[in-house]
TORGU-800003 format. One line per field, with one value per residue: residue number from 1; z, x negated, y negated of N, C-alpha, C in turn; residue in one letter. Coordinates in steps of 0.05 Angstrom, whole numbers. Example, Ala and Ser with C-alpha at 12.3 -4.5 7.8 and 13.67 -1.06 7.14 Angstrom:
BEGIN
num	c(1|2)
n.z	c(156|142)
n.x	c(-264|-257)
n.y	c(114|45)
ca.z	c(156|143)
ca.x	c(-246|-273)
ca.y	c(90|21)
c.z	c(156|157)
c.x	c(-264|-258)
c.y	c(66|-1)
residu	c(a|s)
//
This chain:
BEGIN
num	c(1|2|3|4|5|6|7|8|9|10|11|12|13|14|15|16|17|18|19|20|21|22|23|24|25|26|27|28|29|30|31|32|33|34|35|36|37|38|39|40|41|42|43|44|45|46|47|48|49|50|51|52|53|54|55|56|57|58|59|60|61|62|63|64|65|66|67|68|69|70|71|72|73|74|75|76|77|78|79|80|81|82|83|84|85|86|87|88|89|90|91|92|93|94|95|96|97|98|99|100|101|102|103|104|105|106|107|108|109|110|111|112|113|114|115|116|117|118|119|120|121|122|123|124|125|126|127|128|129|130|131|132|133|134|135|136|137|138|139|140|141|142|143|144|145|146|147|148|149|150|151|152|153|154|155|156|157|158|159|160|161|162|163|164|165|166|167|168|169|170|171|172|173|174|175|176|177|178|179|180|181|182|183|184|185|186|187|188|189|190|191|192|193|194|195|196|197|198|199|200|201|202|203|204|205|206|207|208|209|210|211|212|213|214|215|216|217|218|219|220|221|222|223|224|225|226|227|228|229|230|231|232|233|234|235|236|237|238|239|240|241|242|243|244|245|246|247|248|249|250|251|252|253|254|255|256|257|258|259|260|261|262|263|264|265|266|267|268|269|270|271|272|273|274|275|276|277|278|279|280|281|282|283|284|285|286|287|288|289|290|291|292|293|294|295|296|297|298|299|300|301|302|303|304|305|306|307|308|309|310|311|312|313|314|315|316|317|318|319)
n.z	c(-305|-300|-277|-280|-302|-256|-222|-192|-135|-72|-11|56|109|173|220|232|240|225|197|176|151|112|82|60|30|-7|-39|-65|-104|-133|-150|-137|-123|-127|-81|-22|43|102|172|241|311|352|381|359|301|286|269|234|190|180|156|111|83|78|38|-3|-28|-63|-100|-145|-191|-183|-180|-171|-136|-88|-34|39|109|155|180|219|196|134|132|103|39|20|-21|3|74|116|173|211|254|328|377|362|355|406|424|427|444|431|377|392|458|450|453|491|489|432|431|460|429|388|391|401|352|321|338|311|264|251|261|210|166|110|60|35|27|97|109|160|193|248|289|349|286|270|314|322|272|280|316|295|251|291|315|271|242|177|118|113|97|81|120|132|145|139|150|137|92|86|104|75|21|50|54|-7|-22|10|-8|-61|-56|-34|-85|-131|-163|-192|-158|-179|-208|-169|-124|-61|-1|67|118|177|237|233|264|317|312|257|194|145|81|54|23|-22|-49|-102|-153|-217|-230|-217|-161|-105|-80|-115|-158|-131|-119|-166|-202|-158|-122|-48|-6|41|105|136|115|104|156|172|136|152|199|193|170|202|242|214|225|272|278|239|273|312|293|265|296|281|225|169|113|78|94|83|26|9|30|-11|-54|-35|-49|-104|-122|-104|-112|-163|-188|-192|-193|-142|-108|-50|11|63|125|150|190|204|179|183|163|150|194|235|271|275|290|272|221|173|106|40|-14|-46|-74|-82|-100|-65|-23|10|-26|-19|11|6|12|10|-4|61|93|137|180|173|177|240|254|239|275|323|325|318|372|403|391|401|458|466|451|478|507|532|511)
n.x	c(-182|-114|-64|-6|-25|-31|-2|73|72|69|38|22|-25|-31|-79|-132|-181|-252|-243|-187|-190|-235|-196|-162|-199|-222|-172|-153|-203|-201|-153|-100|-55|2|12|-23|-7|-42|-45|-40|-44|-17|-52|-95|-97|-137|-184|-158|-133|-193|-209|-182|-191|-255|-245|-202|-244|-270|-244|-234|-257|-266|-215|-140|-103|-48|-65|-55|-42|7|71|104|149|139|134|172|201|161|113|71|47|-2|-29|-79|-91|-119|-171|-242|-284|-323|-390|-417|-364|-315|-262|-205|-212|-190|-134|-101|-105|-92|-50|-20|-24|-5|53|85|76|101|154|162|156|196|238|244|227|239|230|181|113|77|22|-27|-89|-108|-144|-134|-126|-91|-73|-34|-10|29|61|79|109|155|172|189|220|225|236|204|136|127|105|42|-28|-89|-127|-169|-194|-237|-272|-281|-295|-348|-361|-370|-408|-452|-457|-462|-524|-541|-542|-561|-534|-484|-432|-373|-375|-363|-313|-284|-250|-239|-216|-155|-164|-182|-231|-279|-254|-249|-251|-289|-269|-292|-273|-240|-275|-318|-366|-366|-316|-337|-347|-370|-410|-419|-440|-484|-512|-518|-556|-597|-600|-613|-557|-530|-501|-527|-535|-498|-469|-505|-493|-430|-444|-471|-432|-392|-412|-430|-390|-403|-464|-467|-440|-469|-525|-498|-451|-395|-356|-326|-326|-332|-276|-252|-251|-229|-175|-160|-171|-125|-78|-83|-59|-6|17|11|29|1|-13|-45|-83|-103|-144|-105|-55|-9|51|55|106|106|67|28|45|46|74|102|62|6|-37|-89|-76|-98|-58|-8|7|38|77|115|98|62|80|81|49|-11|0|-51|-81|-123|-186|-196|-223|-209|-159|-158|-194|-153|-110|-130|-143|-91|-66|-108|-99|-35|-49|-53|-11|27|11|20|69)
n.y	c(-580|-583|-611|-590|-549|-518|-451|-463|-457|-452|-453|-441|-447|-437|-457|-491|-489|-459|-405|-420|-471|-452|-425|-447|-490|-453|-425|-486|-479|-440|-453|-431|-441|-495|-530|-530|-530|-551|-528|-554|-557|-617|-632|-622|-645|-692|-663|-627|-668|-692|-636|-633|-678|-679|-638|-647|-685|-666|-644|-674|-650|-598|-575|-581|-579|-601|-628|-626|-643|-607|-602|-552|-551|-557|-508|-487|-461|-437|-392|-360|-350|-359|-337|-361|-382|-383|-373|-372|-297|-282|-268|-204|-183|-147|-139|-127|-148|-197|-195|-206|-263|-279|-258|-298|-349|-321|-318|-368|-387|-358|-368|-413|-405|-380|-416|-451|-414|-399|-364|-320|-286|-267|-269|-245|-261|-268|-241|-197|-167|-115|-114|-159|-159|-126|-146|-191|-168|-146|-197|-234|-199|-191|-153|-88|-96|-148|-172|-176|-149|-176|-138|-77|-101|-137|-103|-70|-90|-103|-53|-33|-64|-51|-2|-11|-33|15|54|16|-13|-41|-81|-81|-29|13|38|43|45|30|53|53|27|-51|-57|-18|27|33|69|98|118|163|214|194|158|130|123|86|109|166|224|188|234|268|234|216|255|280|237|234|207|202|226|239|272|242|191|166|161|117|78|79|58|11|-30|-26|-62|-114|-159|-172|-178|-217|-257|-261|-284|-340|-344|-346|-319|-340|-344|-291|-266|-315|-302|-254|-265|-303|-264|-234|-277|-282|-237|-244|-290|-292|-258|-210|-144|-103|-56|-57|-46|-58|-72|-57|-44|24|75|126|158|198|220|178|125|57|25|-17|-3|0|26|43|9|-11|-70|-137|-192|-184|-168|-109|-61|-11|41|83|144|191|246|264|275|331|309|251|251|261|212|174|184|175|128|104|102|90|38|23|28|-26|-56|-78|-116|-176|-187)
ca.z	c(-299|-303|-245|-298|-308|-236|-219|-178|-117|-46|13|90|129|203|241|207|248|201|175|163|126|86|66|43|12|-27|-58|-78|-114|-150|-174|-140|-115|-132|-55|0|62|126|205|269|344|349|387|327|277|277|255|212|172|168|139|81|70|68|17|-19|-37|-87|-107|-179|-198|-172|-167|-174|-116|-67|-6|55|137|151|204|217|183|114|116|83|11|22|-20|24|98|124|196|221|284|343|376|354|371|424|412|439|449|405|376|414|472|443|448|506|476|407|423|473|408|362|392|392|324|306|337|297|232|253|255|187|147|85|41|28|43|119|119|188|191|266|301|333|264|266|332|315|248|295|341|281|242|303|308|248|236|154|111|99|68|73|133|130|150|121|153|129|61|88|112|52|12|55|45|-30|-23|18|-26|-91|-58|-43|-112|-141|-184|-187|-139|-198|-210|-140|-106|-40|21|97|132|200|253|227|292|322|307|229|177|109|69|37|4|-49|-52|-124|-171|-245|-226|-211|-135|-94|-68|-140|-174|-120|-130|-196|-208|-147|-98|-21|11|66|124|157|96|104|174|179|122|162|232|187|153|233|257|202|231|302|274|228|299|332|266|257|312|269|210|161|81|66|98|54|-4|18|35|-38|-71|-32|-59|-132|-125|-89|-125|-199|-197|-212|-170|-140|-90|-27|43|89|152|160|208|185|180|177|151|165|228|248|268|293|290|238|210|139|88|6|-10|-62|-64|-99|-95|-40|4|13|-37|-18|25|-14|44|-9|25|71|102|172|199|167|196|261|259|239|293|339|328|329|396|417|384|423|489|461|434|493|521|527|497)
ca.x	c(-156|-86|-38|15|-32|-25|28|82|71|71|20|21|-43|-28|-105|-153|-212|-264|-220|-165|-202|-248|-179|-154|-217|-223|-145|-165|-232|-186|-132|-73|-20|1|19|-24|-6|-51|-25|-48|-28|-19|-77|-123|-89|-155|-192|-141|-139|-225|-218|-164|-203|-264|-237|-197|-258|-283|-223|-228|-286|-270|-191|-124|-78|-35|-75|-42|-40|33|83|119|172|144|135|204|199|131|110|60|42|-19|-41|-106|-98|-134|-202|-263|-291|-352|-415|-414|-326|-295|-239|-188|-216|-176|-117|-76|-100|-81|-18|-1|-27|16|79|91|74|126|178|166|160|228|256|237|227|261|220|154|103|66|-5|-36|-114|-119|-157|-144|-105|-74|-41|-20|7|57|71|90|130|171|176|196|241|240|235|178|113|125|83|20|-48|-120|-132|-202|-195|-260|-299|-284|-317|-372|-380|-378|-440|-479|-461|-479|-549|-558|-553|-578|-507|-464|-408|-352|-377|-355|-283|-279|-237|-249|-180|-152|-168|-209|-248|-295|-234|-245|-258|-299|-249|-310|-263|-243|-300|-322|-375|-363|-300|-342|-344|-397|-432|-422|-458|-520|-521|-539|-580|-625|-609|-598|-532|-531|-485|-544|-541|-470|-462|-515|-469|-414|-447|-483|-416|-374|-421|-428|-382|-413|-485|-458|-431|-499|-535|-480|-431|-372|-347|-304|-331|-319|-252|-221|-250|-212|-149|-156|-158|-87|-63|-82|-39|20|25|4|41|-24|-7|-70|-91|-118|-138|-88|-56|23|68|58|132|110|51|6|54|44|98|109|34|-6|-65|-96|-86|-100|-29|4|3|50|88|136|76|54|108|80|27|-7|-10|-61|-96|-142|-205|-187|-245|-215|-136|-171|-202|-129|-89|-144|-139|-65|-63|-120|-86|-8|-39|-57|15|53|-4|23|92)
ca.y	c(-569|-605|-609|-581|-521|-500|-436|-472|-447|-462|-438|-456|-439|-440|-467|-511|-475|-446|-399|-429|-491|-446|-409|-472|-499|-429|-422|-504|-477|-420|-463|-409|-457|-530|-550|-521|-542|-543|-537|-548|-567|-640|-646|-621|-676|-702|-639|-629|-696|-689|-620|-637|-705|-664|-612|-664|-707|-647|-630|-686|-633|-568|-566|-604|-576|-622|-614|-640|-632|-615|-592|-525|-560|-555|-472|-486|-452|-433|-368|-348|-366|-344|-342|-362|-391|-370|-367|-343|-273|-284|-258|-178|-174|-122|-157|-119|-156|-218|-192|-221|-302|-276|-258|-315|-362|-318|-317|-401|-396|-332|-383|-448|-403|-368|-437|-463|-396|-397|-346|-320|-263|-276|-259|-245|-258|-274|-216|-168|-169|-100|-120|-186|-161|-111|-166|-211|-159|-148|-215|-241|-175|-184|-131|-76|-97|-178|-179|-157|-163|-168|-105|-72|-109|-146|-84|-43|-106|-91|-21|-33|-72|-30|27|-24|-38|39|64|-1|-19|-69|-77|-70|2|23|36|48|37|28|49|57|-2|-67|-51|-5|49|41|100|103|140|181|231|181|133|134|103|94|134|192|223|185|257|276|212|201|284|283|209|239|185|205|204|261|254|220|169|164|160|96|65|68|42|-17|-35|-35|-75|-129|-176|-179|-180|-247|-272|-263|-313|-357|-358|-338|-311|-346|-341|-264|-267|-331|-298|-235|-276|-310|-242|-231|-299|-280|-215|-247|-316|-300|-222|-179|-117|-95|-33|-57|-32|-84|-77|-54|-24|53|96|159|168|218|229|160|100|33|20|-26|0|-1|38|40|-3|-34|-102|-151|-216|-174|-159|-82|-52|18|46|102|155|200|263|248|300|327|284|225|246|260|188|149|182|168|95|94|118|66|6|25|20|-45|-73|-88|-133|-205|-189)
c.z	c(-294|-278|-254|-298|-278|-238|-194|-156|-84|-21|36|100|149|221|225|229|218|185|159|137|111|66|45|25|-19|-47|-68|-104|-140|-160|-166|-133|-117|-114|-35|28|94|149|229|287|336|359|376|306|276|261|240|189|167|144|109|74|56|40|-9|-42|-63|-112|-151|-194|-197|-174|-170|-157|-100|-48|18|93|135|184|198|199|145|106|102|52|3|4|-5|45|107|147|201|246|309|351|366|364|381|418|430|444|421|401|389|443|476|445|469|497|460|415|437|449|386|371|396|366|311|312|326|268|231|247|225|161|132|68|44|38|74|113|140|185|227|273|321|311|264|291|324|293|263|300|318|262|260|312|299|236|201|148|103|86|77|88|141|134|136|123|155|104|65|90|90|28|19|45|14|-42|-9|8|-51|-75|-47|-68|-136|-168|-173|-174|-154|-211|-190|-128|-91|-11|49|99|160|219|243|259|288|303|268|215|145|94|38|23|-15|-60|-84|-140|-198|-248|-219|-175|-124|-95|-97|-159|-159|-125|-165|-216|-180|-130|-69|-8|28|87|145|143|104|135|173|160|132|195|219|183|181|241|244|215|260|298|267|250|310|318|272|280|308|246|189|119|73|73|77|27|-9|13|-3|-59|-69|-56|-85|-138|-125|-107|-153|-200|-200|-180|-171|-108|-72|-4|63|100|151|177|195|202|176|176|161|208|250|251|281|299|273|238|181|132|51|1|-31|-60|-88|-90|-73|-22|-10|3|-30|-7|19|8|15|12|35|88|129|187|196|183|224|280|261|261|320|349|329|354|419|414|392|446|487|459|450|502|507|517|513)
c.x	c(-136|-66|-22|2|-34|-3|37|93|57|55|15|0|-44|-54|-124|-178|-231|-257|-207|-173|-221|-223|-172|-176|-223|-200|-151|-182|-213|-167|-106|-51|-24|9|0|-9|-20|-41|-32|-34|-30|-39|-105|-115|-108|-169|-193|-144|-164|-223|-209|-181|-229|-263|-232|-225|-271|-267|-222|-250|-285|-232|-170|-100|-69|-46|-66|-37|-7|48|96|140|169|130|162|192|174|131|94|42|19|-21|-62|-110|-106|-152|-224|-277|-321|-367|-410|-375|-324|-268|-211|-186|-197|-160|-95|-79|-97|-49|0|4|-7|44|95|90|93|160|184|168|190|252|260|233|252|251|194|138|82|42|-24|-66|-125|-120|-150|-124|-86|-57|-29|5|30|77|92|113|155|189|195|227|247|216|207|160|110|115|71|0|-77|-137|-170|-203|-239|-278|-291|-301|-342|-377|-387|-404|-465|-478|-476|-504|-556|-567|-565|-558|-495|-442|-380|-352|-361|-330|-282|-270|-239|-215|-168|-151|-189|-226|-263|-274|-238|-261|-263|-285|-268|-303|-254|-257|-312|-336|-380|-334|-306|-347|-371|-416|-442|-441|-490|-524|-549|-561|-602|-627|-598|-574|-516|-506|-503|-539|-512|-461|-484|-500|-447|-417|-456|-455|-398|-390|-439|-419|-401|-453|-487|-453|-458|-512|-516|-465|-404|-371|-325|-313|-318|-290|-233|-231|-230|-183|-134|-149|-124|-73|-55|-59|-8|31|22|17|30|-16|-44|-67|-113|-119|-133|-78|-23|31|77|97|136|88|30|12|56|69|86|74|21|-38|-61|-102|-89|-62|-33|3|10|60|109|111|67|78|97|56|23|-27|-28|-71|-123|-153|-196|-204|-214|-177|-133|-176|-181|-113|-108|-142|-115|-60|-86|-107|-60|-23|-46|-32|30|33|9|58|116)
c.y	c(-591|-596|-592|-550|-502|-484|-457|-459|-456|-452|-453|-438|-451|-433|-479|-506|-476|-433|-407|-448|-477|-433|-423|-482|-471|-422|-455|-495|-461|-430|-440|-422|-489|-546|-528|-541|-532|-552|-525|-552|-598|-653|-639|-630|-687|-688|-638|-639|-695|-661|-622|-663|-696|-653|-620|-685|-685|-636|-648|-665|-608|-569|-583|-600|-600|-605|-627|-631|-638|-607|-567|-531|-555|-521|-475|-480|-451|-393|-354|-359|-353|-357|-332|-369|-373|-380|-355|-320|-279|-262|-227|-178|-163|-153|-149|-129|-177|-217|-206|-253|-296|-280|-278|-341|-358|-321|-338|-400|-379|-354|-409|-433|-388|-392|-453|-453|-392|-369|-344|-295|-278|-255|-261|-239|-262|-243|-216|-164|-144|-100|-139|-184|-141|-126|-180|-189|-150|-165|-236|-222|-179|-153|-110|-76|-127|-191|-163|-173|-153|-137|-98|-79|-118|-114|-72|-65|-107|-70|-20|-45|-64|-4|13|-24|-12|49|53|-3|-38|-65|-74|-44|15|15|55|39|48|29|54|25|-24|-74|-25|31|54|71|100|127|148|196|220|159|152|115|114|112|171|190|215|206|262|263|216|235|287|261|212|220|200|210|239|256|241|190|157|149|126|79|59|44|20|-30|-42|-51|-104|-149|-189|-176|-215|-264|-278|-289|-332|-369|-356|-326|-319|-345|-322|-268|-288|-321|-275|-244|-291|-285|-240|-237|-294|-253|-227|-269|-314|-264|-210|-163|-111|-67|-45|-53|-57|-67|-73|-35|7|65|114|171|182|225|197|140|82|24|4|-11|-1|25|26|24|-14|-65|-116|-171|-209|-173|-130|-72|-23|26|76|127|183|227|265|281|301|300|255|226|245|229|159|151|167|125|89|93|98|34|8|26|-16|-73|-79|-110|-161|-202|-179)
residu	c(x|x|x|x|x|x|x|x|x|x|x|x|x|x|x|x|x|x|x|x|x|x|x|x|x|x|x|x|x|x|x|x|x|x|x|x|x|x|x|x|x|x|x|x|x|x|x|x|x|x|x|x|x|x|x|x|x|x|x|x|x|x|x|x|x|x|x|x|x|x|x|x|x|x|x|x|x|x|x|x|x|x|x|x|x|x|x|x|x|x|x|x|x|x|x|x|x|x|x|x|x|x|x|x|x|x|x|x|x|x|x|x|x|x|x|x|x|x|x|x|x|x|x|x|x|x|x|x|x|x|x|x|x|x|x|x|x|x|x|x|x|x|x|x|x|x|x|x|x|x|x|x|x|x|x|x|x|x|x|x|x|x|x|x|x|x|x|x|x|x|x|x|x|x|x|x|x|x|x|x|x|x|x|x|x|x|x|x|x|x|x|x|x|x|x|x|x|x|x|x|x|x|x|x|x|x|x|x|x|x|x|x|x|x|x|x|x|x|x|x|x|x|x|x|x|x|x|x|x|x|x|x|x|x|x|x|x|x|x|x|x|x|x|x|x|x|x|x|x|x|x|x|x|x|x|x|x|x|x|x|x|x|x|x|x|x|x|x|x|x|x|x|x|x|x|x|x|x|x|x|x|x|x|x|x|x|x|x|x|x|x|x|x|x|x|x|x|x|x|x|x|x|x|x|x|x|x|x|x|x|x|x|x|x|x|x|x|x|x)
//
């Protein structure tokens, strides 16, 4: 690949944690923008400088972006900013737990990108992400859609692979979306889950495989409790998510409109406001051009208001 053959495009990832630097090392690997730029506190400039030196050293082999540690100063003409910064979620804490050091973390960082923001979509990955992404679109105050957060993009990538290793298919057969809270609050949106384009019940129906609401229901408790299983092994969580965050990138930076379950301040929908959760959404170089309120089984409108209503007593904390 040729420097020339990069799109000319601009990306700021705000924490060079694990996240943040696999986000960056992953949009590198993919070739989506011809300047990242990574940004910490001044007293993780060391970090920092290892992880881009790091990243950089693969980069004649794998990649030809400008990789660079920078300051708030160069989100200037950035198309899209993503935030990672934060702590990581401790072993047993819901991520809602997080929420008063999220938001004391996010709201220094909503005032250095207020100072320096010229353009671009804001993508919110710090957890608890559907507060944060409130916090930050109130914030920020631009327009509808252009901040947004990862939402249940990740867990609905899960469920597609514990539905691919139920019926024993490939994970590009299968579309289906996790929506509501990326927490304990989320909801397998089973009424349009579909493999081959035909209806889940309908497919494992007639190929003779399982899928009961006993089958169903352990699919969704394996699939919530993914992340904090990975925590227990590991200690964190940061691969699935920058591959996640890369899909975004490829939407937002190269124009492919795509349909995914992220994370915005609902205006109506299904009765709901002023809230973020995920639903099925548009998704283009504006952000969330349309959140596709589709009709959903009582259970499953039961399950979204339910989580609105848990995640507002949530939203004033810290703010």
């Amino acid at each position: 690949m040729i420097l020339n053959a990069l799109p000319d495009r601009k990306v700021a990832v705000i924490g060079a944690g694990f996240v943040g630097a696999s986000i960056a090392y992953a949009l590198v690997i993919k070739g989506l923008a011809r300047e990242i730029v990574l940004i910490e506190r001044p007293e993780a400039a060391d970090k920092c400088t290892a992880e881009i030196d790091d990243i950089r050293h693969g980069i004649p082999h794998m990649g030809s972006s400008k990789l660079y540690c920078g300051s708030y100063a160069d989100i200037k003409d950035c198309d899209m900013i993503v935030i990672a910064a934060g702590r990581n979620r401790r072993q047993n804490e819901t991520r809602l737990e997080m929420t008063a050091d999220s938001i004391k973390t996010a709201s220094g960082i909503a005032l250095e990108i207020k100072a320096h923001y010229t353009k671009g979509v804001v993508v919110i990955v710090t957890n608890p992400v559907d507060i944060i992404t409130r916090a930050f679109s109130q914030w920020l105050d631009l327009p509808d859609g252009m901040v947004f957060g990862t939402g249940c993009l990740l867990d609905s990538s899960r469920l597609i692979s514990v539905i691919a290793d139920h019926v024993g298919l490939s994970t590009d057969t299968i579309n289906a979306h996790v929506i509501g809270e990326h927490g304990d609050g989320q909801i397998v949106y089973w009424s349009k889950a579909t493999i081959a384009g035909i209806p889940i019940d309908e497919y494992c129906s007639m190929s003779g495989i399982p899928f009961s609401e006993e089958t169903r229901y352990a699919m969704e408790q394996q699939v919530r409790h993914m992340g904090t299983e990975i925590i227990k092994g590991k200690g964190r969580t940061h691969y699935g998510i920058a591959t996640c965050v890369c899909y975004i990138a490829d939407a937002i930076l190269n124009r492919r409109s795509t349909i995914v379950s992220v994370s915005s301040v609902l205006k109506g929908e299904y009765g709901i406001n002023g809230v973020a959760l995920s639903l099925p959404s548009i998704l283009d170089s504006n952000g969330v051009s349309r959140r596709l309120s589709d009709k959903l089984s009582d259970a499953e409108i039961v399950g979204l208001k339910q989580a609105a209503i848990r995640l507002d007593t949530y939203n004033s904390v810290g703010m």
